[in-house]
TISE-367284 format. One record per residue: residue number from 1; residue in three letters; x, y, z of N, C-alpha, C in turn. Coordinates in pm, 1 decimal. Layout:
N
n = NUM, res = ALA, n.X = X, n.Y = Y, n.Z = Z, ca.X = X, ca.Y = Y, ca.Z = Z, c.X = X, c.Y = Y, c.Z = Z
...
end
This chain:
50
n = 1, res = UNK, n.X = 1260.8, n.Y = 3319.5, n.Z = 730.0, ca.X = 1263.1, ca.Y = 3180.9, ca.Z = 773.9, c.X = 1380.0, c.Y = 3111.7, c.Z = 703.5
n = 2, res = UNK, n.X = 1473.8, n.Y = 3015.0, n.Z = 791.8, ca.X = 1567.1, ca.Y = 3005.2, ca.Z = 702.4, c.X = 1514.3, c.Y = 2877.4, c.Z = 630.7
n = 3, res = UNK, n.X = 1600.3, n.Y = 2792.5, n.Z = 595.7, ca.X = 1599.9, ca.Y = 2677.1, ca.Z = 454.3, c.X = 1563.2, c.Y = 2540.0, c.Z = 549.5
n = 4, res = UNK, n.X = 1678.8, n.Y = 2591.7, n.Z = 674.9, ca.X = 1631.2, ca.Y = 2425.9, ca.Z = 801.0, c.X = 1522.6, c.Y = 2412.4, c.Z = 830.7
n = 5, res = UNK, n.X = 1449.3, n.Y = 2574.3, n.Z = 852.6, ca.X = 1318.2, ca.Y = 2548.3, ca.Z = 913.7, c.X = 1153.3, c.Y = 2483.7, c.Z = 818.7
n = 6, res = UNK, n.X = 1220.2, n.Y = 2533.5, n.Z = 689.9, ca.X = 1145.5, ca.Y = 2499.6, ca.Z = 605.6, c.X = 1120.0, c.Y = 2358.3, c.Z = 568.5
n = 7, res = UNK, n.X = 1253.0, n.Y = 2290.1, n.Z = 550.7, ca.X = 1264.3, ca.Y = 2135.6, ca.Z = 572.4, c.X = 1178.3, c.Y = 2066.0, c.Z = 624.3
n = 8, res = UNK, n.X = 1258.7, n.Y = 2102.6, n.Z = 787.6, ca.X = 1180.4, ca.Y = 2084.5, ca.Z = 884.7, c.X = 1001.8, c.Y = 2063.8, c.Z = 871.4
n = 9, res = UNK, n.X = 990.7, n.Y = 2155.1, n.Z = 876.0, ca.X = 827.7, ca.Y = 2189.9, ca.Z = 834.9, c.X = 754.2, c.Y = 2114.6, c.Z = 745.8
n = 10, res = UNK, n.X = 868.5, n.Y = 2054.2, n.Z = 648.8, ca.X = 814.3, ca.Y = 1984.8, ca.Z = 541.4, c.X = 791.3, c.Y = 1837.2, c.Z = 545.4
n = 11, res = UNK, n.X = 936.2, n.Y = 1797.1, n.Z = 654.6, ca.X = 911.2, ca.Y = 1660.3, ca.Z = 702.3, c.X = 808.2, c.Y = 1651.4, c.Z = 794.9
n = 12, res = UNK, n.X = 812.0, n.Y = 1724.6, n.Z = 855.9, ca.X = 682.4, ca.Y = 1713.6, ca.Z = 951.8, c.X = 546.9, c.Y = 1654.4, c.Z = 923.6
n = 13, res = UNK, n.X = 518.2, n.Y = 1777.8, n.Z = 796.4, ca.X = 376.5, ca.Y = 1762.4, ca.Z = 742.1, c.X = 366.6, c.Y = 1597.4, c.Z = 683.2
n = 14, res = UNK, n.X = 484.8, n.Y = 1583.8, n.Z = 611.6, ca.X = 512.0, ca.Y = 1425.8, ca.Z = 552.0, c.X = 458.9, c.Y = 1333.7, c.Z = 612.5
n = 15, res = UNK, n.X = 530.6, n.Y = 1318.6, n.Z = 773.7, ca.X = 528.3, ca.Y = 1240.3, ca.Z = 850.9, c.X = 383.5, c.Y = 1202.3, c.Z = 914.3
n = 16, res = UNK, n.X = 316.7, n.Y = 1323.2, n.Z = 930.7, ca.X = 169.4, ca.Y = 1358.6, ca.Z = 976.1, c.X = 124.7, c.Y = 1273.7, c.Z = 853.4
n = 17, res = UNK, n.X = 135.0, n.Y = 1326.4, n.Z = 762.2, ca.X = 14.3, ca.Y = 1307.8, ca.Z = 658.2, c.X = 56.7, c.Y = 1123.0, c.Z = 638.9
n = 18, res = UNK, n.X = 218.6, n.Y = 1069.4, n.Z = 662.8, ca.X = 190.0, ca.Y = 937.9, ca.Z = 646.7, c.X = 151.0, c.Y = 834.0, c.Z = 719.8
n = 19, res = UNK, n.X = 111.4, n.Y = 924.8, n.Z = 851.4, ca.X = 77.3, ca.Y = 864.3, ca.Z = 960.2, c.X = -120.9, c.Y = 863.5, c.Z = 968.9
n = 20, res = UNK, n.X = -152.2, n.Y = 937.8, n.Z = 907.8, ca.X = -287.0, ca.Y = 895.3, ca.Z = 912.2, c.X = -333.8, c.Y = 1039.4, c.Z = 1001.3
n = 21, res = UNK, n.X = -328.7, n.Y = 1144.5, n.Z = 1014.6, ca.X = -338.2, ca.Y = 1215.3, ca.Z = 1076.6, c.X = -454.9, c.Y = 1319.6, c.Z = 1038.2
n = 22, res = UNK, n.X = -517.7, n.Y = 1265.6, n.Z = 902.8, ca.X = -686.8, ca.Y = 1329.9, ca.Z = 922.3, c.X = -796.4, c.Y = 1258.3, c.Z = 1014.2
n = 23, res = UNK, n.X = -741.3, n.Y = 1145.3, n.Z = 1048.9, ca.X = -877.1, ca.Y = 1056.3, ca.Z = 1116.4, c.X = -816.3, c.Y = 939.2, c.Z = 1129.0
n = 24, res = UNK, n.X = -890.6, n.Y = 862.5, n.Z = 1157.5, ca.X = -892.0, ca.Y = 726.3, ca.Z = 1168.3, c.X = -937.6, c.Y = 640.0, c.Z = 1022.0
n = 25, res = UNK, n.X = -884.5, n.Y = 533.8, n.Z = 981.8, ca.X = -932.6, ca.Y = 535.7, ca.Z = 847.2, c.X = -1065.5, c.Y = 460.1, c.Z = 843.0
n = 26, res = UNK, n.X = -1108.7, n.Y = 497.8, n.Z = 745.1, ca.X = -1262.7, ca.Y = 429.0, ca.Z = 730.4, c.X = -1243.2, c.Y = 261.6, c.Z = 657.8
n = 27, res = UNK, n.X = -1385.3, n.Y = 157.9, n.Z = 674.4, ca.X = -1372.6, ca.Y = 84.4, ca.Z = 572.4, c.X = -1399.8, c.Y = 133.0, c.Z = 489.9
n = 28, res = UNK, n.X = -1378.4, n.Y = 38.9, n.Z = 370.3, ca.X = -1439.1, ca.Y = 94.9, ca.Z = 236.7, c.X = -1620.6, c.Y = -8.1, c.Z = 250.4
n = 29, res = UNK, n.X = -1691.6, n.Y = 58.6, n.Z = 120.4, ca.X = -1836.4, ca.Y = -12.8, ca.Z = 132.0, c.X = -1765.5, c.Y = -144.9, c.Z = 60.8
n = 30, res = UNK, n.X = -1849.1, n.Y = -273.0, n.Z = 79.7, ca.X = -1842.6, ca.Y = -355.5, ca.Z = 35.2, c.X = -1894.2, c.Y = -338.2, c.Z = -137.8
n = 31, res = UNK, n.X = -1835.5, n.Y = -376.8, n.Z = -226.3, ca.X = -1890.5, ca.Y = -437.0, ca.Z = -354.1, c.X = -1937.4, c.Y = -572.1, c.Z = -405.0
n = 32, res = UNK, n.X = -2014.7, n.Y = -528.5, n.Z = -495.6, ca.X = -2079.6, ca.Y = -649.1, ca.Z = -549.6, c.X = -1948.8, c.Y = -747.6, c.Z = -628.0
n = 33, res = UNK, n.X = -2022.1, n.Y = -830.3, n.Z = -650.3, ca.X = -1922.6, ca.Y = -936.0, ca.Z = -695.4, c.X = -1894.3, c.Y = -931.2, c.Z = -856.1
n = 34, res = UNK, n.X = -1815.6, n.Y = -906.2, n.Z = -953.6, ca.X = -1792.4, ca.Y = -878.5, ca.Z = -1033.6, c.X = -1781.1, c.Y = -985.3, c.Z = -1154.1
n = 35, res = UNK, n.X = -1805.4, n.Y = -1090.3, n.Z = -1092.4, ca.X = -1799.8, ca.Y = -1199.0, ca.Z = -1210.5, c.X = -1645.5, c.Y = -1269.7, c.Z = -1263.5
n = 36, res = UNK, n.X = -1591.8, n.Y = -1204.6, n.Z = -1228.7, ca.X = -1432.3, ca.Y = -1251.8, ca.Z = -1260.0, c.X = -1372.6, c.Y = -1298.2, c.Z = -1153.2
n = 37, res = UNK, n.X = -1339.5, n.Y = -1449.9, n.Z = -1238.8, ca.X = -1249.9, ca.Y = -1554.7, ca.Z = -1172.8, c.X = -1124.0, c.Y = -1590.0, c.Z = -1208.4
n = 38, res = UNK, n.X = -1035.7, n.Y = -1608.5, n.Z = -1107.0, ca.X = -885.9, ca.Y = -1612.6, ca.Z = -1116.7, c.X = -877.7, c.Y = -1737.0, c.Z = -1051.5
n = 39, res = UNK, n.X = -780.2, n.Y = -1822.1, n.Z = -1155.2, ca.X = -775.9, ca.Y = -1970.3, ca.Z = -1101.5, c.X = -612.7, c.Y = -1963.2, c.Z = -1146.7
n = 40, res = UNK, n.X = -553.3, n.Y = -2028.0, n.Z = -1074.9, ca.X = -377.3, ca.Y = -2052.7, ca.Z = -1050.2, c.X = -364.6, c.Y = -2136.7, c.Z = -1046.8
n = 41, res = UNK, n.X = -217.4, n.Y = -2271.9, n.Z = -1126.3, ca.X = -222.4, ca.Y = -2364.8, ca.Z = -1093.3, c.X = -47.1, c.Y = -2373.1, c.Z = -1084.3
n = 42, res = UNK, n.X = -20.0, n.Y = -2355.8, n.Z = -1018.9, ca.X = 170.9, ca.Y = -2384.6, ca.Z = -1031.8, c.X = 250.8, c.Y = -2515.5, c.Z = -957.0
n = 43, res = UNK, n.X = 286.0, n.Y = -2543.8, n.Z = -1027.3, ca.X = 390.0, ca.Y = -2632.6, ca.Z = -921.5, c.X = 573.9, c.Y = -2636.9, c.Z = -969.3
n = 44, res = UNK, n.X = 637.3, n.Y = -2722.6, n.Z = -872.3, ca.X = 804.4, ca.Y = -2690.0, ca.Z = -855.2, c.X = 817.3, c.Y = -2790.4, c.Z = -826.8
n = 45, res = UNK, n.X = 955.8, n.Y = -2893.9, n.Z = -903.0, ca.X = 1021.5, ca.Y = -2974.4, ca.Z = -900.2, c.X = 1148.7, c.Y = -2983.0, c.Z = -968.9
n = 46, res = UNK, n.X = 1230.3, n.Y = -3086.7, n.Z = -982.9, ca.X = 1304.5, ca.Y = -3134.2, ca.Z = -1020.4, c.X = 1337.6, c.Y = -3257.9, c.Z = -1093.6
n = 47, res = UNK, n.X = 1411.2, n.Y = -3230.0, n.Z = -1249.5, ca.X = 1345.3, ca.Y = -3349.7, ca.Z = -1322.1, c.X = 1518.3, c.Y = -3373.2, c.Z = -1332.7
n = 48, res = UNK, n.X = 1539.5, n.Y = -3493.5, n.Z = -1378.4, ca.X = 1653.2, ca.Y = -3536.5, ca.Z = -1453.1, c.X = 1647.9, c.Y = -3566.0, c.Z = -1629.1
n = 49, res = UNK, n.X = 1763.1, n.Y = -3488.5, n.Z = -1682.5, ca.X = 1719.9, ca.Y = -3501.2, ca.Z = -1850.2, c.X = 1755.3, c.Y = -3612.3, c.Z = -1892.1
n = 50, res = UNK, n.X = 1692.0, n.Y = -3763.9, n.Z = -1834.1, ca.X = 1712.9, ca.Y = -3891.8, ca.Z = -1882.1, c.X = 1557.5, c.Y = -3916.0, c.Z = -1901.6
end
């Protein structure tokens, strides 16, 4: 087998496997709620240094 075909062969499988090509994907189960809270507060402006 030469070196192209092997490539070949290799992108292939790549391509398959990044395409989803065991199935269809599943959800995942839902989880419980973990207790941890994430709170963000940002803001953006423009000041003058007077």
């Amino acid at each position: 087998m030469s070196h192209t075909r092997i490539w070949l062969s290799a992108a292939l499988l790549a391509v398959l496997a990044a395409c989803g090509a065991d199935g269809i994907p599943e959800r995942p189960e839902p989880r419980s709620a973990s207790g941890i809270t994430i709170a963000v507060d940002a803001s953006a402006g423009i000041s003058s240094g007077n």
